[in-house]
LOVEX-370883 format. One record per residue (C-alpha): residue in three letters; x, y, z. Coordinates in steps of 0.25 Angstrom, whole numbers. Example, Ala and Ser with C-alpha at 12.3 -4.5 7.8 and 13.67 -1.06 7.14 Angstrom:
<pts>
ALA; 49; -18; 31
SER; 55; -4; 29
</pts>
This chain:
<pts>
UNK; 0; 0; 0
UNK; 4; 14; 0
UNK; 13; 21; 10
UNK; 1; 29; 15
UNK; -9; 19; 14
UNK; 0; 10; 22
UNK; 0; 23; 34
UNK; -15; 21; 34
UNK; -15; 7; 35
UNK; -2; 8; 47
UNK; -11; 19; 54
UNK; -25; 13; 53
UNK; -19; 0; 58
UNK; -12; 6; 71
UNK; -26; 12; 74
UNK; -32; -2; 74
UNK; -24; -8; 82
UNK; -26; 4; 93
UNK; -42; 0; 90
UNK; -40; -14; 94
UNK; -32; -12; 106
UNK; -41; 0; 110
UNK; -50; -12; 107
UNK; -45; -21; 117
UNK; -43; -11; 127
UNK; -57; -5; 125
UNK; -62; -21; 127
UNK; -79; -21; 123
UNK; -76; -10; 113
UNK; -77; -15; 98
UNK; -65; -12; 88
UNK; -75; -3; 81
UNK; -77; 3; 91
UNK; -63; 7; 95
UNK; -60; 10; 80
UNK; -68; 25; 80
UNK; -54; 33; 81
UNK; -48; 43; 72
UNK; -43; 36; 60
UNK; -51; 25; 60
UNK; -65; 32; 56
UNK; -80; 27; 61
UNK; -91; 18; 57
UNK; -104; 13; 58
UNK; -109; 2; 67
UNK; -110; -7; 56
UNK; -98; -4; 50
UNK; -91; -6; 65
UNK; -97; -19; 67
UNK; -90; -24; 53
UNK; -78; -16; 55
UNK; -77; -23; 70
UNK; -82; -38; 64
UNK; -71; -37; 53
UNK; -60; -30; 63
UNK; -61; -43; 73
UNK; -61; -52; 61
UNK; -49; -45; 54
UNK; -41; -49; 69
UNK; -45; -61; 67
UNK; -37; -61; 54
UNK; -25; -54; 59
UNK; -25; -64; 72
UNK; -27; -75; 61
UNK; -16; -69; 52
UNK; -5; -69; 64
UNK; -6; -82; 67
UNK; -7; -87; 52
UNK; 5; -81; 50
UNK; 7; -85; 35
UNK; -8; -81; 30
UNK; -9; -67; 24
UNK; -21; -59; 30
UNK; -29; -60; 18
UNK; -28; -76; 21
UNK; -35; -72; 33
UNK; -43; -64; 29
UNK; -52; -71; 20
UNK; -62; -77; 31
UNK; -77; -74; 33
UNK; -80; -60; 35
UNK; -66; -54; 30
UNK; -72; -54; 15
UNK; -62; -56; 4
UNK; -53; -47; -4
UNK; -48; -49; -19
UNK; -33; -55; -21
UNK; -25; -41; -23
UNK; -32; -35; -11
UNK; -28; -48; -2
UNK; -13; -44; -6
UNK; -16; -30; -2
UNK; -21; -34; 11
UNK; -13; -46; 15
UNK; 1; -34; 11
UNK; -7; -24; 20
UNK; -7; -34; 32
UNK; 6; -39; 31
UNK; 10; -25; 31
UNK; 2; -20; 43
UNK; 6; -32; 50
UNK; 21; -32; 47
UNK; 21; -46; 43
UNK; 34; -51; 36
UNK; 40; -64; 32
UNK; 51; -59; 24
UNK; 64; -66; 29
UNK; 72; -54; 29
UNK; 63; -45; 36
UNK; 65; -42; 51
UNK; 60; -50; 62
UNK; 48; -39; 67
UNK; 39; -33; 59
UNK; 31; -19; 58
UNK; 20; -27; 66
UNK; 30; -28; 78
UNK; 27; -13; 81
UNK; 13; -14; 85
UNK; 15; -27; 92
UNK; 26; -22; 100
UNK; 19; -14; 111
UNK; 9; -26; 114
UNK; 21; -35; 114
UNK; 29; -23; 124
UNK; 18; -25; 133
UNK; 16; -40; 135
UNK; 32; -40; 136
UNK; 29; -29; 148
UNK; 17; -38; 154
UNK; 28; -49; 154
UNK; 39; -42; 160
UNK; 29; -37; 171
UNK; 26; -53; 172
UNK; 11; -50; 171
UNK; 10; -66; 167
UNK; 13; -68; 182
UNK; -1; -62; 186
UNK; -8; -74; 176
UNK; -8; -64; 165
UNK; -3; -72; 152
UNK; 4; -62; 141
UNK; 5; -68; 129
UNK; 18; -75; 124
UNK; 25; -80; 114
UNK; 32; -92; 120
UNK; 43; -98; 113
UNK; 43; -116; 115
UNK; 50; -127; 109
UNK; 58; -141; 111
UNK; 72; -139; 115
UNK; 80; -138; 104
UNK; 70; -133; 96
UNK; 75; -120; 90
UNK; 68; -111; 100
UNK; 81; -103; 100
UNK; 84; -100; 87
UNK; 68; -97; 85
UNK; 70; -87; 95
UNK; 84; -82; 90
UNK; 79; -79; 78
UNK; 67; -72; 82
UNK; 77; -62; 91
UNK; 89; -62; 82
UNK; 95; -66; 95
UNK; 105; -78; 100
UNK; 99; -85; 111
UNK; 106; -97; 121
UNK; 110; -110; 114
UNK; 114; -123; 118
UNK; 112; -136; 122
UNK; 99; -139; 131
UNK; 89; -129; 138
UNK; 94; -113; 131
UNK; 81; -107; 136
UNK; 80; -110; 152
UNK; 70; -98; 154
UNK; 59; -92; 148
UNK; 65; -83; 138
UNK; 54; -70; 135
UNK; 61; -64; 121
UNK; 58; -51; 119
UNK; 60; -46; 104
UNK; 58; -31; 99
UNK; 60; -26; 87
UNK; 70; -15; 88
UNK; 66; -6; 74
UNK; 79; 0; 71
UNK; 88; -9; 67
UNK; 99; -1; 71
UNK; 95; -1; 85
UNK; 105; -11; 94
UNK; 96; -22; 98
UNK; 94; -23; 113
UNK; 93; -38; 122
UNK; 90; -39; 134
UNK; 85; -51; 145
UNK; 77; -49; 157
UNK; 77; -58; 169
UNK; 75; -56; 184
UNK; 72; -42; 183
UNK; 84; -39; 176
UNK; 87; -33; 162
UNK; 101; -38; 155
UNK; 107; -33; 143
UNK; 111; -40; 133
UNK; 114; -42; 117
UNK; 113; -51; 105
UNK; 127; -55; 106
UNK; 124; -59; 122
UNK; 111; -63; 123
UNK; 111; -77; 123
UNK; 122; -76; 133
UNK; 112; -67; 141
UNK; 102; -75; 141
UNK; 108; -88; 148
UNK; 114; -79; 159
UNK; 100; -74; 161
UNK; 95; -89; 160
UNK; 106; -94; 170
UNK; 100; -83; 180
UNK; 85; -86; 178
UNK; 88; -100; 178
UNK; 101; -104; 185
UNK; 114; -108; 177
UNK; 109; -123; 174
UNK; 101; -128; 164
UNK; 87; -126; 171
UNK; 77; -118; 167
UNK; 66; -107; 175
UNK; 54; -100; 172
UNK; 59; -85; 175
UNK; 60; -78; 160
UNK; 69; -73; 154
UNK; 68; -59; 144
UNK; 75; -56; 132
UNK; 72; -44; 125
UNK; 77; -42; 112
UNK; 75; -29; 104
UNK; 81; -30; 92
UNK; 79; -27; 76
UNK; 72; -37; 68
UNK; 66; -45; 79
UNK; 50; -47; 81
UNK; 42; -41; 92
UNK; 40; -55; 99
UNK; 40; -57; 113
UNK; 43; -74; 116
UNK; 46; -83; 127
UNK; 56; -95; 123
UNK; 54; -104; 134
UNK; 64; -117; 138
UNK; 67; -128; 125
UNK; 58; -140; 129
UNK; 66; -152; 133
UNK; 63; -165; 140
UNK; 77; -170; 145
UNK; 84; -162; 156
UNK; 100; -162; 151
UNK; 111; -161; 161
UNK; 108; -150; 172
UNK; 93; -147; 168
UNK; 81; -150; 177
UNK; 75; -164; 176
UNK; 61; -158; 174
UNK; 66; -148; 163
UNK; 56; -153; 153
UNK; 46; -151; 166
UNK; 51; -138; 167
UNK; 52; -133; 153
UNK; 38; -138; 152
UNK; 33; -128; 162
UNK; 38; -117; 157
UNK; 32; -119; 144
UNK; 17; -121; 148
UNK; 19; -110; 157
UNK; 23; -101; 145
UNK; 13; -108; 136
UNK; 1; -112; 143
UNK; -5; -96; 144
UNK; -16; -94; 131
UNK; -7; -81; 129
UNK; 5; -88; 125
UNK; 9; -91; 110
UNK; 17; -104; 109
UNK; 29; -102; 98
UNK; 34; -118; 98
UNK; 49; -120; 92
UNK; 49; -132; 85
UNK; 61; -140; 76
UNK; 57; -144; 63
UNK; 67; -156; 68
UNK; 55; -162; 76
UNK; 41; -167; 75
UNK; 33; -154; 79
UNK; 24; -165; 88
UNK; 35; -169; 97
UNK; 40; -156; 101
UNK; 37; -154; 116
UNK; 34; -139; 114
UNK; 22; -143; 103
UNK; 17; -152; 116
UNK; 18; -141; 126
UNK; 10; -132; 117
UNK; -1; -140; 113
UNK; -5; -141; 128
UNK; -6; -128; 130
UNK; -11; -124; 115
UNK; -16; -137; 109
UNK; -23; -129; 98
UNK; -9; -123; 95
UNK; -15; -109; 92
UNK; -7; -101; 100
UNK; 7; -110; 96
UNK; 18; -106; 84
UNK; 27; -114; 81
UNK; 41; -112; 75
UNK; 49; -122; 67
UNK; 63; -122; 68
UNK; 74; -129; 60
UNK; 66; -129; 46
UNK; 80; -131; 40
UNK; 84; -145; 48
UNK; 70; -152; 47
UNK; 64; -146; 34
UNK; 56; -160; 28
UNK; 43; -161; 33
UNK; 42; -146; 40
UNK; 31; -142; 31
UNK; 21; -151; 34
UNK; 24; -151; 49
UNK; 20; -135; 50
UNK; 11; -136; 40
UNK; 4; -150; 46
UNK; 5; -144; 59
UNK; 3; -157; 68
UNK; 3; -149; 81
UNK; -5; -137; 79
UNK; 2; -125; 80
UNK; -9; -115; 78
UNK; -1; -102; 76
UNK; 9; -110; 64
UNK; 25; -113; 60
UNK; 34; -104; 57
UNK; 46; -113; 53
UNK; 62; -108; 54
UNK; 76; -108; 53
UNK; 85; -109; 63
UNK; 98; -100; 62
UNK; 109; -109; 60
UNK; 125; -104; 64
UNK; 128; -90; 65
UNK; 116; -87; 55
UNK; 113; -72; 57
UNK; 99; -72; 59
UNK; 95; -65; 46
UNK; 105; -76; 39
UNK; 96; -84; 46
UNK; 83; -79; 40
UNK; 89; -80; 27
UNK; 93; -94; 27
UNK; 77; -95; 34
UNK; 71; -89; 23
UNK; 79; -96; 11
UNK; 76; -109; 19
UNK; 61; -109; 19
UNK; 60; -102; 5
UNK; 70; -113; -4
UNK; 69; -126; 6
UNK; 59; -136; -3
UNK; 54; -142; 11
UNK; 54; -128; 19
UNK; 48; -120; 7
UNK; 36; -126; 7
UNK; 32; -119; 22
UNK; 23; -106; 20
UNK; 33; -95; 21
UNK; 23; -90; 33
UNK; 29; -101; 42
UNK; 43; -99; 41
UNK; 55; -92; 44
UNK; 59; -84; 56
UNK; 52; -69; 52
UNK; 39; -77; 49
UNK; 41; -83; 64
UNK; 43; -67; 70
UNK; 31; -62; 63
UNK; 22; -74; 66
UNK; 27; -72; 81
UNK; 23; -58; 81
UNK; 9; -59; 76
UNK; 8; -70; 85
UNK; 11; -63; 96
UNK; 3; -51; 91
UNK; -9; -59; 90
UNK; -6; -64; 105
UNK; -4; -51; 111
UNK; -17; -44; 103
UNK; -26; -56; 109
UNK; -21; -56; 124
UNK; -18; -43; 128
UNK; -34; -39; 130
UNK; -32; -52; 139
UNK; -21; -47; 147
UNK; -26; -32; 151
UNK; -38; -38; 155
UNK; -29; -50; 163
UNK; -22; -37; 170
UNK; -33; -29; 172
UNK; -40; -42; 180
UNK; -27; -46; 187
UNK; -24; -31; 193
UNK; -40; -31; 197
UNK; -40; -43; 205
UNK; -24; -42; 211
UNK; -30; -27; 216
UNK; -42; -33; 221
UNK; -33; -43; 229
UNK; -23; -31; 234
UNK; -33; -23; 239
UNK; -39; -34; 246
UNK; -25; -38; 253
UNK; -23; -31; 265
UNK; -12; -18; 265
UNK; 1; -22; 273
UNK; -2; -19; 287
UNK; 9; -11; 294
UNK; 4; -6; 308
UNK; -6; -8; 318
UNK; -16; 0; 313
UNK; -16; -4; 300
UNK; -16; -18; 307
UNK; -30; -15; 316
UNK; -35; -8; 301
UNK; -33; -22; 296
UNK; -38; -31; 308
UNK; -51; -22; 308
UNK; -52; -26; 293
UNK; -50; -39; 296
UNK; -62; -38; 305
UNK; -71; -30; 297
UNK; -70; -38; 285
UNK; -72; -51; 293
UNK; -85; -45; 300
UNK; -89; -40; 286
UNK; -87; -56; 281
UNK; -94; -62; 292
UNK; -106; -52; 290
UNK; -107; -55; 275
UNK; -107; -70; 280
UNK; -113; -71; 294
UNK; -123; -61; 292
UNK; -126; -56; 277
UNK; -127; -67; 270
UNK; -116; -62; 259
UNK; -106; -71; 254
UNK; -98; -63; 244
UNK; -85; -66; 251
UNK; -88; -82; 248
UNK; -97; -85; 239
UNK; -92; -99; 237
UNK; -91; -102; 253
UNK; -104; -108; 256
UNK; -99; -111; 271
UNK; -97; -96; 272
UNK; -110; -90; 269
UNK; -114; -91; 282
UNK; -129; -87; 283
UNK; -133; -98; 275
UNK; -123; -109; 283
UNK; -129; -102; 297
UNK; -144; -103; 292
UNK; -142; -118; 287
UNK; -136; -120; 302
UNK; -149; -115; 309
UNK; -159; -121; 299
UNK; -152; -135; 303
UNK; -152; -131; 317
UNK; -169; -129; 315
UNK; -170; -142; 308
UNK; -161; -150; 319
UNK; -172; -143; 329
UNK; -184; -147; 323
UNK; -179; -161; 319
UNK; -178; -163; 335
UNK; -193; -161; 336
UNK; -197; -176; 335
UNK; -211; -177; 336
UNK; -215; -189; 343
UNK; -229; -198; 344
UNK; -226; -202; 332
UNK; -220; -215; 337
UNK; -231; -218; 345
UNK; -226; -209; 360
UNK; -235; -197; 354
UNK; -237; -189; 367
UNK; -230; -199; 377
UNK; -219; -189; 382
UNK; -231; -178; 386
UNK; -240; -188; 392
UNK; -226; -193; 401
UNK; -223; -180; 406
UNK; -237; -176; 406
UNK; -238; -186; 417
UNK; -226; -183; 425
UNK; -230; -169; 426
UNK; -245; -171; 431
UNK; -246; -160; 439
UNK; -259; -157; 448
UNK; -266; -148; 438
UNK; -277; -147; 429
UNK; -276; -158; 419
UNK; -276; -151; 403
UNK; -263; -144; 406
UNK; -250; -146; 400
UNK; -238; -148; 412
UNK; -228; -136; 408
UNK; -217; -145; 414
UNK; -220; -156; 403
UNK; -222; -147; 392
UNK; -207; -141; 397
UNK; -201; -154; 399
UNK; -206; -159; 384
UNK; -200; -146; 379
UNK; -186; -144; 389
UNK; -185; -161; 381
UNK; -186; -155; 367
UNK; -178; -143; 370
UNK; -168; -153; 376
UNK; -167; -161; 363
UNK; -165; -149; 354
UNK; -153; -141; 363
UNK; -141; -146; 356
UNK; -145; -141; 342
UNK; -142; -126; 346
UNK; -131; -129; 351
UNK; -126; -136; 341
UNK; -131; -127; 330
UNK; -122; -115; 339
UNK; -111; -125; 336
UNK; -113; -124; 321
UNK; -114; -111; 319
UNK; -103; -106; 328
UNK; -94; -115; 322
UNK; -97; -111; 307
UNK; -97; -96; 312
UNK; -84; -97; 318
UNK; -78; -104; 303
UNK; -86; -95; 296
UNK; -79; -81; 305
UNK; -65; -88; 306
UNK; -64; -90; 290
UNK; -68; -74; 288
UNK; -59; -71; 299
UNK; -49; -79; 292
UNK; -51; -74; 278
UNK; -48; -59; 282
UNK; -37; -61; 290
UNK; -29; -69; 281
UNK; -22; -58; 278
UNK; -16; -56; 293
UNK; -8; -68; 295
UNK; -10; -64; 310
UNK; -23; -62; 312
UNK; -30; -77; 308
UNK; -27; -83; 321
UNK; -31; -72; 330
UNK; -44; -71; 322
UNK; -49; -86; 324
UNK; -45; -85; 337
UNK; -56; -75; 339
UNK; -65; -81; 328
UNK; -65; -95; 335
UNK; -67; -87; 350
UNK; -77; -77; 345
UNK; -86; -90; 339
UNK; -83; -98; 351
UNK; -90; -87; 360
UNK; -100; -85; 351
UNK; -104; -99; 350
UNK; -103; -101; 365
UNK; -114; -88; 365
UNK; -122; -96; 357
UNK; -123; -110; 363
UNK; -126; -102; 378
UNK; -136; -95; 368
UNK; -142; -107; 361
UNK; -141; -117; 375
UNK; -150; -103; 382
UNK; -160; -105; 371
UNK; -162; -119; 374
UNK; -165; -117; 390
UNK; -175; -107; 386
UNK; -182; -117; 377
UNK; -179; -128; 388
UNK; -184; -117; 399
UNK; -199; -116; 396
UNK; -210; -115; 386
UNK; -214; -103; 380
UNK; -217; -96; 367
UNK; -225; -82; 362
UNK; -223; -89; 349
UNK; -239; -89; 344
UNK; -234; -100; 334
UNK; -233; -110; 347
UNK; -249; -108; 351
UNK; -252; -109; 336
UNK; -244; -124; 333
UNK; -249; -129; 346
UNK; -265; -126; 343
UNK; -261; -131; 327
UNK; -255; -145; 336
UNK; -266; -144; 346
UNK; -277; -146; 333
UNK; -274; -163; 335
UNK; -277; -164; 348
UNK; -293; -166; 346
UNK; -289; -177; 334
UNK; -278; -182; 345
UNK; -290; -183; 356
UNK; -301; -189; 344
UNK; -290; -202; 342
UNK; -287; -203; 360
UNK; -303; -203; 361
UNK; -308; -213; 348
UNK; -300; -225; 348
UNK; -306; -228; 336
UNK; -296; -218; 328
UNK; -283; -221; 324
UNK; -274; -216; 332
UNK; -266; -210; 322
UNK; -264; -192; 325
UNK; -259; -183; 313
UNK; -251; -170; 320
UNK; -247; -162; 312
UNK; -231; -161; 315
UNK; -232; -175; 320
UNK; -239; -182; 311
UNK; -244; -195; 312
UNK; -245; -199; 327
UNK; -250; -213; 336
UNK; -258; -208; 347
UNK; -264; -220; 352
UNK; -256; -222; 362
UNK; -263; -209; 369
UNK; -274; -215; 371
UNK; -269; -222; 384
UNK; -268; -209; 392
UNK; -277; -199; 396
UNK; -284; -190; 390
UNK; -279; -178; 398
UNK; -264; -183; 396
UNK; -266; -185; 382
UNK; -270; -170; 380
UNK; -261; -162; 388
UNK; -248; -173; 381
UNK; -255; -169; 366
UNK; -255; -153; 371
UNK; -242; -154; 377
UNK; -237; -161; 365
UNK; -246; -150; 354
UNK; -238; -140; 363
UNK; -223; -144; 365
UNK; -224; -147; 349
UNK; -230; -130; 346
UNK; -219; -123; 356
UNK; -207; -135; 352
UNK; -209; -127; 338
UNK; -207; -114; 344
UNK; -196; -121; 352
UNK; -187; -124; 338
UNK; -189; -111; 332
UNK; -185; -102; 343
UNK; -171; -111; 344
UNK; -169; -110; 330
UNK; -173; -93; 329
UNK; -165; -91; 341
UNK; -153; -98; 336
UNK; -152; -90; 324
UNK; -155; -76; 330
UNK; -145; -82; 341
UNK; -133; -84; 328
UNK; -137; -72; 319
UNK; -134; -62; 332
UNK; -122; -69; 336
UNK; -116; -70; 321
UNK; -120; -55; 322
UNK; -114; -53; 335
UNK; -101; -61; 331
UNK; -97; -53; 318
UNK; -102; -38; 321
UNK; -94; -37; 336
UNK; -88; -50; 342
UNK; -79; -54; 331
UNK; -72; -42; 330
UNK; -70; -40; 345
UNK; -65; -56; 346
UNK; -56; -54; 336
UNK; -51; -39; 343
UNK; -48; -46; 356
UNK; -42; -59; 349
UNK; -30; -52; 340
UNK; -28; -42; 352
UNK; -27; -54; 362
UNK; -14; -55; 369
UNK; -14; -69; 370
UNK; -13; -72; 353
UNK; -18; -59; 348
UNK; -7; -51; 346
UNK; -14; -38; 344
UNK; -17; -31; 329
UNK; -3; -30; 326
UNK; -3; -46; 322
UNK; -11; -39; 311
UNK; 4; -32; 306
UNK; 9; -46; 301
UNK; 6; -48; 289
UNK; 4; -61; 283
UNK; 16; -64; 271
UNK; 6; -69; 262
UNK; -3; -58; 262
UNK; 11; -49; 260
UNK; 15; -57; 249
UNK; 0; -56; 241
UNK; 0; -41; 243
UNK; 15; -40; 237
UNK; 9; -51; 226
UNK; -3; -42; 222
UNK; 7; -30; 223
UNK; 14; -35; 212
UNK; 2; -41; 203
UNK; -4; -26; 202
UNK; 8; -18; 202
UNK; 11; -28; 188
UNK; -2; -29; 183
UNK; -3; -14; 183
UNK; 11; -13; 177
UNK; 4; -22; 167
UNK; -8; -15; 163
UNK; 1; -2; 163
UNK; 8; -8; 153
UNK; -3; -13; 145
UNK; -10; 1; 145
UNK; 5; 10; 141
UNK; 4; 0; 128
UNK; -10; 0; 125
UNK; -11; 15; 126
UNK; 2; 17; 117
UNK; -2; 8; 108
UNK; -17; 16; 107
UNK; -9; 28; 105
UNK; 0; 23; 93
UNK; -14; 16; 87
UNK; -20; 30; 88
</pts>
């Protein structure tokens, strides 16, 4: 195209990419929506909805053109929805994309391309996220990890990508992970700058000396043997020529320790791969010898693990020239699925210059008859340096929404968790202001729980939401006493127990009234049957009371490594009085029912008449002994009475009313027990959390005896130190992060504007 065409194009494209990213930061927002700015004009809502429909499937493209590597966009482009174009307009196209996308595969070009420019602020900031280690908060970047067989030609792979000499030898060369670091310097006049970091330091170095550099920083990292470690390693190259790429070469996989190395080195090895693999973020680059059956390699099986579908692996073949027969079909036929495709090279050979290199690379694949027949896509070292940089463009573009959003979340809950630790106490009235915390939000629990009915601080605890357990503990206790009522008669002794102690209580009085000494001794009997249920019921609910107090007092004292034993003293004393208040309490209640006979209770005169409506059916069956002597009660049922036919008449009566009457007031008997009881538990729950806690646990830390007064509070517990200092950290990182996430955005917005 024309010079000035080409300006439009250059400036109209820059502009977009500030829309998409403006896009991504602006989240709900449409990419129509974002694109009415200066330059790029307006639309109608039909139109946006098109232009936003065929915006998302044109990414689609460019995402399917990165990792196709080979196909030209036009290939791509003719799917459903894209339309189609004539031939010459295909050529124009497909030239206009290779140019705005800096692609080249010309064996003499440089290593980086114009594409490098743009991707090189997003590639500074995960290279910053990585130096702040952000990955130790659970937050994956996204990585370009560098695997192979031992032996494999990882070296020279990465050699030639760098321009750089790296350590050779025999064994293990890579001992650590190696995070490689490559910026293009433009000028190629500039010096080119090396440099590793390690243990927070920064050492200085050159091409000349940089494999030397890199085993003394290894020997550091990973001692002076043949072992290995996981603590990485940086080198940063800046240099002419070389591709924008960030990569992390990890340890050559091999399964037989030699002399001096670990006998789980294969184990070891292992573990550092997965680690660096496993993460959805991480792009597999597997180095593969054209020597070997691609299903045998190790590296092929630790990657399908993690990536079965292969569609975040790439592979590399290396030593095209030693194994040439057959290397066609095997990255054509690809047998282990490697979704992101081949790229086969040459390994430098000798004291090769690395451009002498990618001559005799590029002469190799174009005249050999076996390696001609490759799609020039998949070959050669500049191919493998564009390939990785769309890759890892496409990487980048797809998690960095991901990772703001991983931040944002991980500061918000490690704030959340600072504030809720307590500040480092360091006199005594700071101590008090804590221990009076302590107790406020203990008294504040227990009235959610004891009281309120709210269980928001555990929602899955069903043994701390403590109304509902305390109400099941009473209902029980009304059912234990009601059980005890056995209504008798029905076993043929219906009235036998009145008419006994009627007649050892015949006093000289008129003969139709009820003794009061055998109506009390019927009743002091059932009283005396009943009297261990409220006590036992006391038991009960003291005894979950005081679990349900000690585990809140616990839970807001763990903090105070001191305070824990002197709180469940008090806990354990202040429930041991309370109960004992409320056994007195409940064994009081029973004497008073035990004591006498009375009631203003209007529902006692109303049972007894409702009973006392069977007494002329009673007197019909005693009178005709033709009827069976079969009596329907209601609350008794079914009842033999003929046996009351051998006593008199009088003492037949006065037992029936005795019997109608104990039966009416036992009723009113049960309830009061059971009302009082819980009137009895709601004021003393009440009683214990608004004043005598507080006070018990006042006099407990200030006792001489194993108190040892609020300055116990002043030692502070090293765990909760150590969280503090923990959560420190996280948020002071994780705010370094998003500031480093918002510097790049803004400056990229600036430059797309």
């Amino acid at each position: 195209m024309e010079e000035n065409e080409e300006k439009k194009v250059d400036s109209l494209a820059r502009k977009l990419l500030g829309v998409l990213l403006q896009t991504w930061r602006g989240g709900r927002k449409s990419l129509t929506a974002n694109m009415a700015r200066p330059g790029l004009g307006s639309m109608e809502e039909n139109e946006e909805k098109k232009v936003d429909s065929l915006a998302r499937k044109l990414l689609g493209v460019f995402l399917q053109t990165w990792r196709g590597g080979g196909k030209s966009l036009t290939a791509n482009m003719a799917r459903p929805g894209l339309g189609s174009m004539e031939e010459n307009e295909e050529k124009k196209v497909d030239s206009l994309a290779r140019k705005l996308s800096g692609v080249s595969c010309d064996a003499h070009a440089p290593l980086f391309s114009s594409y490098n420019d743009r991707i090189r602020p997003l590639l500074d900031t995960v290279d910053e996220l990585r130096r702040l280690k952000v990955m130790q908060e659970g937050i994956q970047l996204p990585t370009i990890v560098v695997v192979g067989d031992q032996s494999s030609g990882k070296s020279s792979v990465l050699e030639s990508l760098a321009g750089i000499s790296l350590p050779r030898g025999q064994g293990i060369c890579t001992r650590v992970p190696l995070i490689m670091r490559l910026q293009n310097l433009p000028d190629h006049l500039l010096q080119p700058e090396l440099h590793l970091e390690f243990h927070g330091k920064t050492i200085s170095t050159d091409e000349a000396h940089v494999s030397e550099a890199i085993n003394l920083a290894t020997d550091k990292i990973a001692g002076d043997g043949k072992g290995i470690s996981q603590t990485p390693l940086t080198l940063v190259v800046k240099k002419n020529g070389v591709p924008d790429l960030t990569m992390i070469d990890l340890p050559g996989i091999t399964r037989v320790p030699v002399h001096g190395q670990p006998r789980d080195i294969y184990e070891q090895i292992s573990n550092i791969i997965m680690e660096y693999i496993k993460p959805e973020e991480s792009i597999i680059l597997n180095v593969l010898s054209a020597t070997v059956d691609f299903p045998t390699c190790e590296s092929i099986r630790m990657s399908q693990q993690v990536d079965r579908t292969g569609q975040r692996t790439l592979a590399v073949v290396t030593k095209a020239d030693k194994a040439p027969e057959g290397l066609f079909e095997k990255v054509t036929r690809d047998d282990v699925n490697i979704g992101l495709g081949y790229v086969c090279v040459r390994n430098r050979i000798g004291e090769e210059s690395y451009n002498e290199a990618r001559k005799e690379e590029a002469r190799l694949f174009e005249a050999h008859p076996l390696l001609a027949r490759i799609d020039k896509s998949m070959v050669g070292i500049p191919v493998l340096a564009q390939r990785l940089v769309h890759v890892q463009a496409m990487i980048i573009s797809k998690c960095l929404p991901d990772i703001v959003k991983n931040i944002n979340d991980k500061l918000s809950a490690n704030l959340s968790e600072l504030n809720r630790t307590p500040k480092h106490i360091s006199s005594v009235a700071e101590a008090m202001t804590a221990y009076v915390q302590v107790i406020g939000l203990s008294k504040e629990s227990l009235k959610k729980i004891l009281m309120r009915a709210e269980f928001d601080e555990y929602p899955d605890d069903k043994e701390m939401h403590c109304t509902a357990r305390l109400a099941e503990l009473l209902n029980n206790y009304s059912e234990q006493l009601q059980k005890s009522t056995v209504v008798d008669g029905t076993d043929g002794n219906f009235l036998m127990e009145e008419i006994k102690l009627l007649e050892e209580t015949k006093v000289m009085w008129l003969p139709n009234f009820v003794p009061r000494s055998a109506f009390l001794a019927v009743l002091q009997r059932k009283v005396n049957n009943i009297s261990d249920t409220p006590v036992e019921l006391i038991a009960k609910v003291w005894n979950y009371i005081e679990k349900v107090v000690t585990e809140v007092l616990m839970h807001h004292c763990e903090n105070y490594p001191q305070l824990p034993s002197s709180t469940r003293r008090a806990a354990q004393s202040l429930v041991a009085k309370m109960k004992d208040k409320s056994t007195e309490r409940v064994l009081e209640m029973v004497e008073m029912e035990k004591l006498t006979d009375y009631t203003c209770d209007p529902e006692y005169m109303t049972q007894w008449r409702k009973l006392m409506v069977n007494n002329n059916a009673f007197t019909e069956i005693m009178n005709d002994y033709s009827e069976p002597t079969i009596l329907h009660i209601e609350g008794f049922g079914e009842i033999e009475v003929g046996h009351l036919r051998a006593f008199p008449k009088d003492i037949r009566d006065q037992a029936f009313d005795m019997k109608m009457r104990i039966t009416a007031y036992w009723k009113i008997v049960l309830k009061r027990l059971v009302d009082s009881m819980a009137l009895h538990l709601l004021l003393s729950v009440r009683n214990l959390v608004g004043k005598d806690m507080e006070v018990e646990m006042v006099r407990e830390l200030m006792s001489p005896d194993h108190g040892g007064g609020i300055e116990r509070v002043l030692e502070e517990s090293p765990s909760v130190a150590k969280k503090r200092d923990r959560l420190q950290k996280s948020v002071k990182l994780l705010k370094d992060s998003q500031n480093v996430i918002a510097m790049i955005m803004d400056k990229i917005a600036i430059n797309a504007d």
